[in-house]
Structure formats: C-alpha cells, structure tokens
TORDO-369895 format. One record per residue (C-alpha): x, z, y. Coordinates in nm, 2 decimals. Example, Ala and Ser with C-alpha at 12.3 -4.5 7.8 and 13.67 -1.06 7.14 Angstrom:
BEGIN
{r {1.23,0.78,-0.45}},
{r {1.37,0.71,-0.11}},
END
This chain:
BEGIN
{r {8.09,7.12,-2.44}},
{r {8.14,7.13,-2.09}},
{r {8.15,6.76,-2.04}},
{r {7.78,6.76,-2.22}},
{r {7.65,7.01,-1.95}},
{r {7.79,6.87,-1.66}},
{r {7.70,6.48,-1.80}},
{r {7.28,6.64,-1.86}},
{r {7.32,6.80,-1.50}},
{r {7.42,6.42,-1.38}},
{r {7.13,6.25,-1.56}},
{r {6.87,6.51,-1.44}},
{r {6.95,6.46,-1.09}},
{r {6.99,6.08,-1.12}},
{r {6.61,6.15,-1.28}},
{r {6.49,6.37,-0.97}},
{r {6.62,6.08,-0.77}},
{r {6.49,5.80,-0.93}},
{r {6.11,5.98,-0.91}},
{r {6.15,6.08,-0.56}},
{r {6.25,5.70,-0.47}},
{r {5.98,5.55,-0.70}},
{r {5.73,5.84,-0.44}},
{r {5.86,5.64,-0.11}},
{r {5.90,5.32,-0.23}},
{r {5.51,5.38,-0.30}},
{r {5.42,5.56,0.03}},
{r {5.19,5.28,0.13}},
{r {5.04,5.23,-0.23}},
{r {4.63,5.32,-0.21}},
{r {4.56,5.53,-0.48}},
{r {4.89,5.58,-0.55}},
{r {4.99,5.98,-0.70}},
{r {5.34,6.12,-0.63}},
{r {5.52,6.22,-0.91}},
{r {5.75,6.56,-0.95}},
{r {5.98,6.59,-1.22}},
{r {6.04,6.88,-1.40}},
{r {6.29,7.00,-1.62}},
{r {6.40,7.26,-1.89}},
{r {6.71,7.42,-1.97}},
{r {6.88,7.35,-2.33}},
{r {6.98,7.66,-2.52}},
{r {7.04,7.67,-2.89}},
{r {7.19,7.98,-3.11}},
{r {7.17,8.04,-3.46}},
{r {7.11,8.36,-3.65}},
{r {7.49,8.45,-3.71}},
{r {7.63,8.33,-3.34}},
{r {7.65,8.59,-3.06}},
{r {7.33,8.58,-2.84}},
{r {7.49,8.76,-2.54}},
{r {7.78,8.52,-2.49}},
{r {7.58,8.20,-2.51}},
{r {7.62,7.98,-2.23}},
{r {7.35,7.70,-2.26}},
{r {7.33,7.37,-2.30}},
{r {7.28,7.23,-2.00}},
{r {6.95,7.05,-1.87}},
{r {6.69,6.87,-2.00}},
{r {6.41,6.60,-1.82}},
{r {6.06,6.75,-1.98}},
{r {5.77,6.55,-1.78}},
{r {5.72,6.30,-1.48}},
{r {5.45,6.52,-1.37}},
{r {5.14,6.35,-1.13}},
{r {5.03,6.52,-0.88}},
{r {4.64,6.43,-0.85}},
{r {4.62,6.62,-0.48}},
{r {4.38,6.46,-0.24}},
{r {4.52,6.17,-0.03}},
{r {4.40,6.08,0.34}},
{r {4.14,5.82,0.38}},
{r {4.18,5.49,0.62}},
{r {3.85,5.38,0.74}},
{r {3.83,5.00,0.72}},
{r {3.54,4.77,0.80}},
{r {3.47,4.64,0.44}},
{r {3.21,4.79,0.26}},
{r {3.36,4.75,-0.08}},
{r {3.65,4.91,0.02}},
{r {3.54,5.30,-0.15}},
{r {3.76,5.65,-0.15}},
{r {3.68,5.95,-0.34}},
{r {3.68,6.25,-0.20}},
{r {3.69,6.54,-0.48}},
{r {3.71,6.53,-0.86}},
{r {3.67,6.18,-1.04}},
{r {3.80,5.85,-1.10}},
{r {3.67,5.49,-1.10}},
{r {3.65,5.30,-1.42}},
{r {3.73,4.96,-1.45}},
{r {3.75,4.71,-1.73}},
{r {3.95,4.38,-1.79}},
{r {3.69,4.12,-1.88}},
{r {3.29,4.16,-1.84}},
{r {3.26,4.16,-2.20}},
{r {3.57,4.44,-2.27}},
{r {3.53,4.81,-2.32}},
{r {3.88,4.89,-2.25}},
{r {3.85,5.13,-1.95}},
{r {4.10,5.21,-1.69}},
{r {4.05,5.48,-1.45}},
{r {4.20,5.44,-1.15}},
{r {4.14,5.60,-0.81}},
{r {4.27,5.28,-0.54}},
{r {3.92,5.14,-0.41}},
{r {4.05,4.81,-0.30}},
{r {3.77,4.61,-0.45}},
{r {3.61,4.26,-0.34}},
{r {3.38,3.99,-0.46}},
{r {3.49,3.73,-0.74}},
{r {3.34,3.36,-0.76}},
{r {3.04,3.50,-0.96}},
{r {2.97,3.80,-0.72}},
{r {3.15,4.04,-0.99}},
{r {3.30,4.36,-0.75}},
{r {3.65,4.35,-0.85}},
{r {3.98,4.53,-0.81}},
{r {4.33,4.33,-0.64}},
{r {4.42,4.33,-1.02}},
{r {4.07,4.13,-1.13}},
{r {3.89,4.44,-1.33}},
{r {3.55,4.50,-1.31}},
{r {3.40,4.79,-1.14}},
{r {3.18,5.00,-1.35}},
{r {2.82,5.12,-1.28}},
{r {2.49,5.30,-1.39}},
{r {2.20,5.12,-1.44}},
{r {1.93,5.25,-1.22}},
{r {1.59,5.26,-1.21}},
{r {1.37,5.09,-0.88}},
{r {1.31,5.40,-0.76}},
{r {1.71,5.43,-0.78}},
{r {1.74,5.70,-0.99}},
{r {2.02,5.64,-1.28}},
{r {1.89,5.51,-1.62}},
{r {2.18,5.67,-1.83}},
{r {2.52,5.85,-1.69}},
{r {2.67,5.75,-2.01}},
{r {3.03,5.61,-1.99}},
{r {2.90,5.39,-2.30}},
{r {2.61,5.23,-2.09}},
{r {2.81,5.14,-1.79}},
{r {2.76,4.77,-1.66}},
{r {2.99,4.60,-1.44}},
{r {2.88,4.58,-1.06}},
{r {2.74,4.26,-0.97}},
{r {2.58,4.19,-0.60}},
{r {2.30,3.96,-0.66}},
{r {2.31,3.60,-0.44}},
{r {1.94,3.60,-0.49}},
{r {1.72,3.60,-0.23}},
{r {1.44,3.90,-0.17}},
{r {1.11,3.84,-0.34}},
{r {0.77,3.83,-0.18}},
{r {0.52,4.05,-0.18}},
{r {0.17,3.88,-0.10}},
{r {-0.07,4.08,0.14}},
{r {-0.33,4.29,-0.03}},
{r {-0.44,4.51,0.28}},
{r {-0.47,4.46,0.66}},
{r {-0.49,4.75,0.90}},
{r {-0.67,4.66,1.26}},
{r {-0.72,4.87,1.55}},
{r {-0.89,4.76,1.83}},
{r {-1.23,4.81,2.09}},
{r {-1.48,4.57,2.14}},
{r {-1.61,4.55,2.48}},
{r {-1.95,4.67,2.51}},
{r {-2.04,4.46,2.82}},
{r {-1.99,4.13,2.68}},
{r {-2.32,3.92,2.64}},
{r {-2.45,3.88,2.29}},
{r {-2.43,3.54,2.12}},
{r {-2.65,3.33,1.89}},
{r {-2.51,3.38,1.52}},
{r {-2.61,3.05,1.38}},
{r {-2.43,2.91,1.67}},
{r {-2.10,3.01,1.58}},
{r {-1.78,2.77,1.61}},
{r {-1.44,2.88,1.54}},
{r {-1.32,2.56,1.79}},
{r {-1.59,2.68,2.06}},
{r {-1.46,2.98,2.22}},
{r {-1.81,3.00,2.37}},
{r {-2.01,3.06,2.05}},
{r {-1.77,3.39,1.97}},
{r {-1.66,3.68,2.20}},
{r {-1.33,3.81,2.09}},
{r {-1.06,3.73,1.81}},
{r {-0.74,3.82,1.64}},
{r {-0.49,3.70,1.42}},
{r {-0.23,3.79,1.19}},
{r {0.03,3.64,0.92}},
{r {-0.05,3.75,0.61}},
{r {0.15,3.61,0.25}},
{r {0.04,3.48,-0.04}},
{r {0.23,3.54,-0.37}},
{r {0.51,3.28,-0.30}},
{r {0.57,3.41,0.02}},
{r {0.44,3.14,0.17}},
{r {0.28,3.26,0.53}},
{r {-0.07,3.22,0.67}},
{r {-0.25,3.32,0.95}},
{r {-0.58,3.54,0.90}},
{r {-0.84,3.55,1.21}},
{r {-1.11,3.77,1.27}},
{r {-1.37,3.60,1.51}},
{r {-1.63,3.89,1.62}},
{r {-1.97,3.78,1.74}},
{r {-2.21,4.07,1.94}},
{r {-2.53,4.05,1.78}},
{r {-2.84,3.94,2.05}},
{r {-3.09,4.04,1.83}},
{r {-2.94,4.41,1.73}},
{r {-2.83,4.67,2.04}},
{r {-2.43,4.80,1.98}},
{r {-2.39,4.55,1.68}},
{r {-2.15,4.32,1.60}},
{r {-2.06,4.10,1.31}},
{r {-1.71,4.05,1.17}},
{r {-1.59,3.66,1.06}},
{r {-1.27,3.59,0.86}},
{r {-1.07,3.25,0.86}},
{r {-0.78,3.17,0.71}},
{r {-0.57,2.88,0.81}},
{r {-0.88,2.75,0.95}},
{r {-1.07,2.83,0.66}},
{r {-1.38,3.01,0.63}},
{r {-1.36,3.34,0.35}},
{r {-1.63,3.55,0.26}},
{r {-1.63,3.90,0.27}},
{r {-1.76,4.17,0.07}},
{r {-1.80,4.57,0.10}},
{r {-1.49,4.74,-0.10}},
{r {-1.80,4.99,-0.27}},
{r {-1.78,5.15,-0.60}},
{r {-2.00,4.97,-0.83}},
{r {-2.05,4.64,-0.63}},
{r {-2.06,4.33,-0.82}},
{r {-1.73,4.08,-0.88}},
{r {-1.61,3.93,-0.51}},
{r {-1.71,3.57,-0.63}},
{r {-1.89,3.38,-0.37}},
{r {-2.16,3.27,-0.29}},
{r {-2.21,3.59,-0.16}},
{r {-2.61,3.69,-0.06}},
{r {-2.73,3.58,0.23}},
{r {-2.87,3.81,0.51}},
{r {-2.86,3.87,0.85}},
{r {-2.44,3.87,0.87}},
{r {-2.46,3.49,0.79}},
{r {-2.35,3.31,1.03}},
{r {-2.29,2.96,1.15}},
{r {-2.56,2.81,1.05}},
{r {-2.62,2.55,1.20}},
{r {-2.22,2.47,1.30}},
{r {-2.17,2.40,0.96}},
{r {-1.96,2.68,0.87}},
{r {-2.15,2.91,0.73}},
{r {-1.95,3.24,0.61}},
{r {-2.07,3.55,0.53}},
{r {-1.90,3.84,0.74}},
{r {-1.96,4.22,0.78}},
{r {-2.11,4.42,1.03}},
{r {-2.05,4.67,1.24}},
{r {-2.26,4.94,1.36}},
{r {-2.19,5.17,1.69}},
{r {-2.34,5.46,1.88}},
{r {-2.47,5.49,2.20}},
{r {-2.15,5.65,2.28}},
{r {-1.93,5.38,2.17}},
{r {-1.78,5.56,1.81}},
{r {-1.82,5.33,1.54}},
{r {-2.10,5.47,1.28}},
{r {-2.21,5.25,0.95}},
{r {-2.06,4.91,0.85}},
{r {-2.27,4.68,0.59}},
{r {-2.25,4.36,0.40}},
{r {-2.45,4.07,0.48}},
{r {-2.74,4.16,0.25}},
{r {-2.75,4.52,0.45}},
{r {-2.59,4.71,0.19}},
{r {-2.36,5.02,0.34}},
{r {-1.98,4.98,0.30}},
{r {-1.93,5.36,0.29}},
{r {-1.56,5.29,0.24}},
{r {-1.52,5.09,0.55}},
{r {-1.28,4.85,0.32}},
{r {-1.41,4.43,0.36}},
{r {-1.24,4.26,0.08}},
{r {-1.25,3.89,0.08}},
{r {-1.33,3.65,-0.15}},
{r {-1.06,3.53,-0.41}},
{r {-0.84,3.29,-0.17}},
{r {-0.82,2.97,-0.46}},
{r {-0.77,2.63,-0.33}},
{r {-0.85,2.61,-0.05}},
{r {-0.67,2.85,0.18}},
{r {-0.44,2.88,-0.07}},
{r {-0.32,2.51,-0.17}},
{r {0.07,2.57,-0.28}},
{r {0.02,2.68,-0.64}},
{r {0.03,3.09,-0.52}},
{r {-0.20,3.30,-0.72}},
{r {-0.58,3.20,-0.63}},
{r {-0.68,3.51,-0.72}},
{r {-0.54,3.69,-0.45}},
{r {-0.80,3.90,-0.22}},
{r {-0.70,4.07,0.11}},
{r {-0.87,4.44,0.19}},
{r {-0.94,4.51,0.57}},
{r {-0.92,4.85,0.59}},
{r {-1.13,4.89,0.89}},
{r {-1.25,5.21,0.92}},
{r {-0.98,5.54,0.79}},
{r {-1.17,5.75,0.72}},
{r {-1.55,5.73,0.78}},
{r {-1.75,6.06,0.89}},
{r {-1.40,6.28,0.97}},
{r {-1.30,6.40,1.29}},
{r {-1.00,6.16,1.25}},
{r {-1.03,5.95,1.58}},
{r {-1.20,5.59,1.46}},
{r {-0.99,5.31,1.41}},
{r {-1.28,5.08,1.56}},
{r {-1.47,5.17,1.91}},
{r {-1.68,5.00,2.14}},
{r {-1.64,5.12,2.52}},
{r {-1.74,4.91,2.82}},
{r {-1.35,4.80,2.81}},
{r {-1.19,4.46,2.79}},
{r {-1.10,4.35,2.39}},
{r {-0.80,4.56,2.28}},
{r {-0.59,4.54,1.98}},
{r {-0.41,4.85,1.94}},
{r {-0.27,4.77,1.58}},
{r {-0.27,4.50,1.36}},
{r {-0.07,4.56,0.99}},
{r {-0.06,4.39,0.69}},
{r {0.16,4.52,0.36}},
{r {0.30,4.13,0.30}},
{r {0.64,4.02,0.32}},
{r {0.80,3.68,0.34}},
{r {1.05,3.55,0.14}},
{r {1.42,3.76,0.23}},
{r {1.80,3.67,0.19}},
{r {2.06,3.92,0.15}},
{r {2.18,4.03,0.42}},
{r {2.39,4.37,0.38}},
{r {2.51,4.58,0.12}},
{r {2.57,4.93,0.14}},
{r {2.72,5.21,-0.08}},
{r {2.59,5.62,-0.03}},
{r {2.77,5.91,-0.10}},
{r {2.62,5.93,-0.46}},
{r {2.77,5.61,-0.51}},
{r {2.45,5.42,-0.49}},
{r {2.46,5.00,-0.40}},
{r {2.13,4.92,-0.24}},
{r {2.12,4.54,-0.10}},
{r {1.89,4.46,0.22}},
{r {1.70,4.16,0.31}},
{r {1.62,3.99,0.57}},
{r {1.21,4.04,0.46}},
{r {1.34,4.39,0.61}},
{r {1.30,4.50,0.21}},
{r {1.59,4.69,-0.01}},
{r {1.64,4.77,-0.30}},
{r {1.89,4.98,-0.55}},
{r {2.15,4.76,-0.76}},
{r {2.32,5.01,-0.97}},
{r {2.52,5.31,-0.92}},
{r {2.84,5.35,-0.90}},
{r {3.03,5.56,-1.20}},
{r {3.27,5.80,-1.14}},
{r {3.49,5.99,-1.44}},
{r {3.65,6.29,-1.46}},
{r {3.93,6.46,-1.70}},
{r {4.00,6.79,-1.86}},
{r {4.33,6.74,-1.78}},
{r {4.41,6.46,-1.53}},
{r {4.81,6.45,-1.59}},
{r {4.77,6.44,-1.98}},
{r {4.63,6.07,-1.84}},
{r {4.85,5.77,-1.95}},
{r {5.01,5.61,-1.67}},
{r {5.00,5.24,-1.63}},
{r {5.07,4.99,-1.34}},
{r {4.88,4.87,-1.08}},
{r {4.77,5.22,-1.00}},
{r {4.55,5.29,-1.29}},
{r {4.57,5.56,-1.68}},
{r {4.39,5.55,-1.96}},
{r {4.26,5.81,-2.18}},
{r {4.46,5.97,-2.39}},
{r {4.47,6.32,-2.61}},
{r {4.65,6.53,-2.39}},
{r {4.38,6.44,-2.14}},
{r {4.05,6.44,-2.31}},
{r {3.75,6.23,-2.33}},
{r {3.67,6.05,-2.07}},
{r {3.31,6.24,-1.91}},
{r {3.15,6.00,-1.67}},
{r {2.89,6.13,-1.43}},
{r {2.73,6.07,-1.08}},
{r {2.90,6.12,-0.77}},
{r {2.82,6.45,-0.55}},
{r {2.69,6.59,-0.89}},
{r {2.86,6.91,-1.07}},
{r {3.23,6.85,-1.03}},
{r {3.25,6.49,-0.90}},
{r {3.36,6.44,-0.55}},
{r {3.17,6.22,-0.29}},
{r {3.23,5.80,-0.28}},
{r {3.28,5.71,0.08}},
{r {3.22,5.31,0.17}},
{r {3.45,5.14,0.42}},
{r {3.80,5.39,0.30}},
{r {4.07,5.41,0.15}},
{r {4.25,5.69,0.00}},
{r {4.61,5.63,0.12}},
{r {4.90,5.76,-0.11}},
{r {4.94,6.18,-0.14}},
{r {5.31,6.11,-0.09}},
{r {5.46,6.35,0.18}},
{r {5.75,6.13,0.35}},
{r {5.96,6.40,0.49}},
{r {5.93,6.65,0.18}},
{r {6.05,6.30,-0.01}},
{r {6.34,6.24,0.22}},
{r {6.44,6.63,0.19}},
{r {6.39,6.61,-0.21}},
{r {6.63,6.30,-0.24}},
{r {6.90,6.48,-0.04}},
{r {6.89,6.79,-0.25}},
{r {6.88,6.54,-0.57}},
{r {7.24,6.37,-0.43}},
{r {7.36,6.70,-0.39}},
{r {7.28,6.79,-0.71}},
{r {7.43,6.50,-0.86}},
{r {7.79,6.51,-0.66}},
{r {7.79,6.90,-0.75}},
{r {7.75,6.78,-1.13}},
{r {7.98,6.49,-1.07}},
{r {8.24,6.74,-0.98}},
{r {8.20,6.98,-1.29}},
{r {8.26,6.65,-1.47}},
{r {8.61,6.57,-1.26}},
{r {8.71,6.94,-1.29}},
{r {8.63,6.95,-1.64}},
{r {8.89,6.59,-1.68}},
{r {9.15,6.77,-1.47}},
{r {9.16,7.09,-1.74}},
{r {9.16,6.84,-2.03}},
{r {9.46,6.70,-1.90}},
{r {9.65,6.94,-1.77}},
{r {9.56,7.06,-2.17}},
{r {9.75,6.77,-2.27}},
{r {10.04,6.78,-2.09}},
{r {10.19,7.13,-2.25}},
{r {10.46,7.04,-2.36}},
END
C-alpha cells in the first residue's frame, strides 16, 4: 500500500511541475491564463473497517485550474491590436460562414486579403451590427457578423445650403443693372466664390456677383453663377410656386443687354447699415431670407449628377431677432467673414479607430466618419468550466454556461482598449518558487518509494 501512496505523491508533484513549466514556458504568450493545479486526498473505508486507524490513500490530481486574473497591457502602435480590461471575452470563428465560436482573450488581430480582421490563427473577429447613428442593431451572440474594414472610398454628399457672411461697402458707386458682365469687373462691385458638390462629388465653383442698385438708395442685387453659368434664384417662401425657370421678370433682372440675363435677389438696408427686407425679382418679400436656385440640369451640371439638385443661400439667420445680421452694409471695404457650404467631395479611408465600447468607426479623407460595427464581447457564468483549446482560445461548455454576449463598458463587461495587448497573468518569480517546492515534493516522495524498497527487502531476507 505504501508503494501506491508514495508512487500518487510522485505523479502529483510531477503534475504540479509539469503545470508550473507549461506557466513559464508561456510567460510571453498574449492572452495566455496561468494554470494552478489542485489536488485531493484519496481515502476509502468501508462500513465494517476501523475509521480511526485509516491511513489514506494517498493523492489525487482533481483540476488544471485557470486562473482568469487580469494581465498587464503593452501599448503598441497598431490599432487592431485590442486588450480587455474587465469581464469578457472576444469571439471568434473559423470560416466567415461558421458558427463555431471560440472565445479567446489575446487581441493580436490584423487584416486578411479581403479586409476580414483576423487573429495570428486566421479566425474572424466578431461584431454587432450597428445602426448610422452607431448605436448596436442586436447584442445577440446569434446576429454577430464578422468585422470587415471597408476599402471603399467615402461617399459624397452634394451641397444643399450655403452660409455667407459678409458687408458690402456702402460707398461704392452704383452700377447700371442691364450692364452687368461677369468678365467686366467694371459692370459689378464685389464678388465671392465657393466649391460647392454635386451628387457625384464632383466640385464646382458657385459665385455671387453683387451689383449696388443706381436707381434705389442702400440696395443691392444678388447674382449667382455657377461654373460660369448663370442660375436663377428664387425666395425659399412658404407657398411659392415650383423653382422652374423662367423665373418673372422685375426690377432684379439683370444683364440685359450683356446677354446674360439672370434673375437675382435683392437686398434691402437701413440708413444705419443693418440689413432689413430681401425680395425676389418680381418684388415679392423673402421673409425667410433663404434664395434657392433654380434646379442645376445640364448645364452647370453636365456629368450625369442629379439635375435636380438646388442650392439654398441662407442669407439672412434669422430675420427681425436681435441676433447680429449675417449681411451689413457699412461705409467699409467688401468683407467676407464666412463662407459655408454642407457639400463634401469624394473621401478615401484614411484611419480606423476602435472606442472603449468597442466601437470601429472608419474616417475619410472628405473629413466624414462613420460607424462599421461594434465590437462583441462575451462573458461566462463560470469562466474555468470553459474548455481549453490551443492557440489561446475555450469554447463553451456545461460547466461554464451559455455564452451571453453584450457591449463593452455595459453591465459586467470590461472596457476594449485599441493599440494593447494583455500580456500573460503569469507571475515569474511565484513560478520559479512553485517549481522548486514541486521538485521538493517529488524527491521527498521519491524517497518514501526507496525507503519503502529497503523494508521490502530487508522483509525478504529473514531467514
């Protein structure tokens, strides 16, 4: 019997050793959760034996316990390098079209050749649909899609509103509307331009050319070009008829006789300089202070972009309020103090980055983002019932529970942090003291085995 104890006493310690190597042999493993083994004693007595002189039966391995503690993170300079920090686990699959999930907490992913974020073992990274205001569709494990980065490039957005700011000059001589000459700087006083987009993202240039009126006192009438172009303009009012041209004719006509006639806006100031009524060229009042131009068609627009497109000037805020006006005329020089439009250009991707909740939001060079998906994280009722497999990953199993996927930084899930690591929870020296206890262990067992040989033979030689 003795030879049994002392041989169970050799093959736990040869256990203990073998678990605290595997620990240091992993030490620079990311992801990677020491292991502790724990053992039982054997004892075994029927009904009829005598409990109080029972020896045992020696010692018995009863789990390679993980220990899920917290690891350091190591800051890197990849973005798809994540960490958790807290409760959870990321999920991963084999092929794009598996459901097999892994769970595994090393963050070591990268790009594939079809822009799949992958692991250093190929499987897929998993994530939550999301809506475009980036909230999650579903925070079901079931509805998880692998994380792809898209190798698109950002799509337009064609210009629907300008924003100017500026002062005409009140001293300037008046000039002779039907004169009017975009190519004659002399038949205009001031102008301005901007890049506006149409829906291809295609740009163009949009020029206001304002004329001071000779035959009204602190008037002045408002021309729009673009790409050399001349575009009628119309009051933005409640009620007022379809922005087809021709538009009526009136007194904010102009160009006449240049052979570019257009039909503008105009605008009306006080004595004092603050801007006071705008109309449209029949004399109509814009109370909005909104100029909307005709639909763009062919021409300006000659690329195959929507013809229907229409561009608001948004000249005056907020008529009547004490807000400041947006459009002055002081005895100044011609100032433009802002000049916005809501367009954007074509974009390419330039940047990817991950929050703390775990949501992918790709950038553009348009200076537009937008959310991707989310990344899932999964936690477990009971993290070391997980089955162990290689490359530093479990799987579910019944002594663990289901799988419960959620959002990071929500309830019990931790926080995902882009550009770390989580580095191994192995403690070096507490290894290094563990493995000499282990060898002690094993040569103090080693002798019970040599001193139980020595009685067994000195047993057999009585003579």
């Amino acid at each position: 019997m003795s030879f049994n104890i002392a041989l169970s006493g050799v093959n736990a310690a040869q256990k203990d050793l073998d678990t605290t190597a595997n620990n240091i042999a992993n030490v620079n493993t990311v992801g990677f959760k020491e292991s502790r083994a724990e053992f039982g004693d054997v004892y075994a007595a029927s009904l009829l034996a005598g409990g109080k002189t029972k020896v045992g039966d020696g010692v018995l391995t009863q789990e390679v316990a993980q220990q899920f503690s917290q690891g350091s993170l190591q800051f890197t300079q990849n973005a798809l390098d994540l960490a958790i920090t807290g409760n959870g686990f990321f999920a991963t699959i084999p092929e794009v079209s598996s459901r097999d999930f892994s769970f595994t907490r090393a963050g070591t992913f990268k790009l594939d050749a079809e822009n799949f974020v992958v692991n250093s073992n190929g499987d897929h990274l998993m994530g939550f649909p999301v809506n475009p205001d980036g909230t999650s569709a579903s925070v079901a494990l079931s509805t998880t899609v692998p994380v792809r980065i898209p190798d698109s490039s950002g799509s337009p957005q064609r210009t629907t509103e300008v924003e100017p700011k500026f002062n005409l000059p009140a001293n300037e001589d008046a000039v002779d509307l039907n004169l009017f000459d975009p190519d004659d700087p002399l038949t205009y006083n001031s102008a301005t331009s901007i890049t506006v987009y149409d829906s291809l993202g295609d740009s163009h240039v949009m020029t206001y050319y304002f004329l001071k009126d000779a035959a009204n006192a602190n008037e002045w009438v408002g021309v729009t070009y673009i790409d050399d172009v001349p575009v009628n303009t119309q009051g933005d009012t409640p009620g007022s008829p379809p922005l087809t041209p021709p538009f009526a004719s009136g007194d904010n006509t102009v160009g006449g006789s240049s052979g570019n006639i257009v039909s503008g806006f105009r605008m009306i100031f006080s004595s004092g300089g603050d801007f006071t009524e705008m109309q449209n060229a029949d004399g109509t009042s814009i109370a909005t202070g909104d100029v909307v131009s005709e639909p763009l068609g062919n021409p300006p627009l000659i690329n195959g972009s929507d013809p229907t497109q229409t561009i608001t000037t948004n000249l005056v805020l907020d008529p009547g309020s004490a807000t400041p006006d947006e459009i002055t005329q002081f005895a100044s020089a011609f100032e433009v103090t802002a000049l916005e439009q809501d367009g954007l250009p074509v974009g390419r991707l330039t940047g990817i980055d991950i929050g703390p909740d775990g949501l992918v939001r790709a950038t553009y060079s348009n200076g537009t983002s937008e959310p991707i998906t989310r990344v899932a994280l999964v936690r477990f009722a009971n993290d070391q019932g997980l089955t162990q497999q290689s490359n530093t990953s479990w799987q579910e199993s019944i002594l663990s529970g289901e799988a419960l996927a959620g959002e990071a930084t929500t309830g019990t899930f931790g926080e995902i942090n882009s550009s770390a690591l989580e580095q191994a929870n192995v403690n070096l020296t507490t290894e290094l003291i563990d493995m000499i206890i282990a060898q002690r262990n094993f040569q103090a067992n080693s002798r019970a085995l040599e001193v139980n040989n020595q009685l067994n033979q000195t047993v057999l030689n009585i003579r």
